[in-house]
Structure formats: structure tokens, C-alpha cells
N, C-alpha and C positions, 0 to 999 in steps of 0.2 A: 641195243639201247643207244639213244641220240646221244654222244659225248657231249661232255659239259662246254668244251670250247666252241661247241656249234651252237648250243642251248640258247633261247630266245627267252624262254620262260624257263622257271629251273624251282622245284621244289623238295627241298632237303629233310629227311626225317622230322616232319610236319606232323605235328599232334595237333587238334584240338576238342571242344567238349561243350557241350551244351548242358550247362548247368555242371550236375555232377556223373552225368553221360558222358563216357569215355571213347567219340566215336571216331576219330583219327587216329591210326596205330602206328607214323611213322612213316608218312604216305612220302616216298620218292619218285618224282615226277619228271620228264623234261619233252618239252616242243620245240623244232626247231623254225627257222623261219620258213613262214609259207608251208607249213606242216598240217596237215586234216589228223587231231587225234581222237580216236573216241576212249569214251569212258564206259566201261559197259559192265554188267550187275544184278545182282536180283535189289531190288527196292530195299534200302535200309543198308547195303552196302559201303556206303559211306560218298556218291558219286556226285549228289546235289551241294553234299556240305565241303566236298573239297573245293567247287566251284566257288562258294561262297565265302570259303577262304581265303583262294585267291585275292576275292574282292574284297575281302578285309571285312566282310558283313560278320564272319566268326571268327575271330582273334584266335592266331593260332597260339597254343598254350604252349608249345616246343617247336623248332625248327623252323628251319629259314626259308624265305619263297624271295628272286629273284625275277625282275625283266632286266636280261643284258645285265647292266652292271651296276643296275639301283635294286637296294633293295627293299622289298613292298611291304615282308612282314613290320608291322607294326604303324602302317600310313592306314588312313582314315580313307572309307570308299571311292570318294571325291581325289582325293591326292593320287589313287591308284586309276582313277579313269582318267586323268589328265595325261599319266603317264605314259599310257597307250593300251590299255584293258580295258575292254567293252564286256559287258551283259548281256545277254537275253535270258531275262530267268522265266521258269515256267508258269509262272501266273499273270504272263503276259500283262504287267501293270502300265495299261494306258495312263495316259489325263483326261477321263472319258466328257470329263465338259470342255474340253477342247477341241476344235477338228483335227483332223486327219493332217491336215498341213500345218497347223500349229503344233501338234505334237511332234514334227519333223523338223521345224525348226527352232523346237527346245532341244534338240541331241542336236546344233550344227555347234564346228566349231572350226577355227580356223586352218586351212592348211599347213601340214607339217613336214620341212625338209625331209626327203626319203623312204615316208610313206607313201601310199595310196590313198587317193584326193575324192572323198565321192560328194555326190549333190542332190540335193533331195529330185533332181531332172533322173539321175541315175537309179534312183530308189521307183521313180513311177517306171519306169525300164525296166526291170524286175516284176515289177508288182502292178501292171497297168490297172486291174481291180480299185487301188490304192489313188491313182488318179484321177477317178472315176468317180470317188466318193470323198475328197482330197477336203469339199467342206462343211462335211459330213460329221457330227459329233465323236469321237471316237468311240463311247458307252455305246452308243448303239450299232457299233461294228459286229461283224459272227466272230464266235471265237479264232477261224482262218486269217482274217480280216487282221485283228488286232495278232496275231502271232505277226505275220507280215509287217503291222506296223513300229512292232518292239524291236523287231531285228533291225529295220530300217533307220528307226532313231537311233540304235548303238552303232551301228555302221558310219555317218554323219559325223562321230566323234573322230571319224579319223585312226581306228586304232591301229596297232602291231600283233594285237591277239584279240580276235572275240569270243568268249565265255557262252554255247548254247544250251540252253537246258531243255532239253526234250521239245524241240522245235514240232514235231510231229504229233503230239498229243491229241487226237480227237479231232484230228481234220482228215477230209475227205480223202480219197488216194490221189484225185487230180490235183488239190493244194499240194500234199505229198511231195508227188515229183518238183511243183514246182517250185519249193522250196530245198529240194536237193539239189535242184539244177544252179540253184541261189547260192547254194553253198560251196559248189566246185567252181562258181566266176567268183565268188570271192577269195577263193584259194588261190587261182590264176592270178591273179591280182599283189599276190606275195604276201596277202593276208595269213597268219596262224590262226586255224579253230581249234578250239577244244568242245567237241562232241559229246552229249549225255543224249544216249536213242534208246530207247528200248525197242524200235524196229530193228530186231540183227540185220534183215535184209540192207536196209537202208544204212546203218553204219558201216556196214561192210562194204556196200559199192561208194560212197565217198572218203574214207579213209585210208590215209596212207599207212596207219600203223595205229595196233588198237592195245589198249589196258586193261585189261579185265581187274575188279576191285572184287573184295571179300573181306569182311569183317574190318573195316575199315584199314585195309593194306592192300598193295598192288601184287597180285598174285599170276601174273600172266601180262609180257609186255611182248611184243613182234608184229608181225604183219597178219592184215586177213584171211593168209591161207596156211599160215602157220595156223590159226587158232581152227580155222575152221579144219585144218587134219588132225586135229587133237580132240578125238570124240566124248574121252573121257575127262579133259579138263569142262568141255562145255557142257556136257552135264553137270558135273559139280560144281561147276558156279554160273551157269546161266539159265540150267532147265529152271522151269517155272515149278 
């Protein structure tokens, strides 16, 4: 486990609850900088809503969540993306009467001492598709199209961790790659992800070190070839 004194993000016996759904059990978490982590699960595991924790979209009901040495439980979504927390959540939520370059330059925001500096010139570098159709409504992007462009506008904000939810959802195998290739220049970059795939292939080849989740608790943390020489942990929590 990444020790706490390295820890960039840092999640402490973290409960939380959807209504009177009890679906965080105490989740202890930590990334450190420039870390690829994945979250990995059978659906219902608890993997989307600890994301969404983080981001303060579900108030966590127990325990503490850390960037560095502010802490986030209890700030409001906005206060926690200024802080250096990006997004991409899976239902790719464009501004679809917007184009493509206006929805890029509602995620910019200014440069910040220490981080990584991107530009929406760096985001068509990525994603030439994207510059291509730059004024282009967003609503009428493919669904590749608009994953591309959600990561894009969180990237923009400059962060110290980006938050992905299932980036590979229903795109082709050539989007695929090249949004895994997306993934390892922003790691390079001294960026922290935090990783939700349900491709194992694909979490495995960009992650430095993966989480397996069950019943909303972190039931398996180490590297991708620890988990993958463990036949019988990955049937019991990732066979389908």
C-alpha cells in the first residue's frame, strides 16, 4: 500500500449512502502522485459511487478524504475541482448546444504553480477527430466523440488527480487504444488517475497498481500481476 506520507489523495474509513442504502463500508483508499489506479468490480461494487465521493457529488456519511493536506470531505463539487480533482464521469455529460471548442473552453482555467499546464491545442493533439469537428455541436458527436471531449474539458482544469469512469464504455477497439494511449501521456505528465474499466485487459496494461472493490470495501490492493496470479481472488470478485 502507498503510505500515507507519499499519499496525494488519501481516503480514510469512508462510509457513504444513498438514501437509506448503505453502499460504502469503510472504503480506505490512497494514490500517490503520478499514480495510474484502477478500481476494478462486478457492477454494484461500490466503484462509481466512491468516485463520486471523492467529488463530493455523495456526501460521505463517515470518514475522511484528503488531497495533500486539505481536506475535501465535506467541500461542495466546485470547491473540490478548483482544488485539483477533475471528472470524467460515464454519462459523458457534454453541453450538447455548444460546439466542441466551447465546451473546451468551459473546463479551461488558469495555470497553476507545480502542476501540468494543458491547452485546448494539446487536447486536439490527442484527439485530432476533436479538431476536426471543433465547431461542431457537441449533441451531435458519437458517443467516442463526446467521451473524448469530457476528458478533454476535465484535463483543461489543470488538475493533480483525474477521476475516470469507465472511459471505454461502448467505443470501438480503435477509440480504445486511443484513449489508453491518452491515458499513459497524462500519467507521464505527473498527472494521478484514478481508473473505473471494466476492460481487465485495458486496466491492467495502464495501471500501476489496481483495487479490487466488493460490497462496498476494498478487498484486494497490489500490482497487476499480483492480482492476476491470484486465480481465485479474481474469480470471486471479478468473474462475471
Amino acid at each position: 500500500m502507498t503510505s500515507s506520507n507519499q499519499a496525494l489523495l488519501r481516503l480514510q474509513g469512508v462510509h457513504a449512502h444513498y438514501g437509506k442504502s448503505h453502499i460504502l463500508h469503510g472504503v480506505d483508499f490512497r494514490v500517490a502522485q503520478g499514480e495510474v489506479v484502477s478500481l476494478l468490480g462486478r457492477n454494484g461494487s461500490g466503484r462509481s459511487t466512491t468516485m463520486k465521493t471523492i467529488m463530493g457529488m455523495v456526501p460521505p456519511t463517515a470518514g475522511d478524504i484528503w488531497l495533500g493536506s486539505r481536506k475535501l470531505s465535506g467541500a461542495r463539487p466546485f470547491e473540490i475541482c478548483r482544488a485539483g480533482v477533475a471528472y470524467v464521469p460515464e454519462e459523458r455529460e457534454v453541453f450538447g448546444n455548444l460546439t466542441v471548442d466551447e465546451n473546451l473552453r468551459m473546463g479551461e482555467q488558469a495555470a497553476k504553480p507545480g502542476r501540468a499546464t494543458w491547452t485546448v491545442e494539446h487536447m486536439f493533439d490527442y484527439f485530432p477527430r476533436l479538431k476536426e469537428r471543433r465547431n461542431t455541436k457537441a449533441g451531435s458527436l458519437s458517443g467516442g466523440e463526446q467521451q473524448m471531449l469530457t476528458m478533454c474539458r476535465s484535463l483543461l482544469g489543470n488538475p493533480q488527480v483525474i477521476l475516470i469512469d469507465e472511459p471505454t464504455e461502448g467505443l470501438a477497439p480503435k477509440i480504445v487504444q486511443v484513449v489508453g494511449e491518452a491515458i499513459r501521456d497524462i500519467h507521464s505528465k505527473g498527472v494521478s488517475v484514478v481508473l473505473v474499466e471494466q476492460k481487465l485487459a485495458i486496466a491492467l496494461k495502464v495501471s500501476s497498481r489496481v483495487c479490487v472493490m466488493g460490497h462496498g470495501r476494498i478487498v484486494f490492493e497490489g500490482s497487476p500481476e499480483a492480482l492476476t496470479s491470484n486465480p481465485q481472488l479474481m474469480k470471486d470478485w471479478l468473474a462475471v
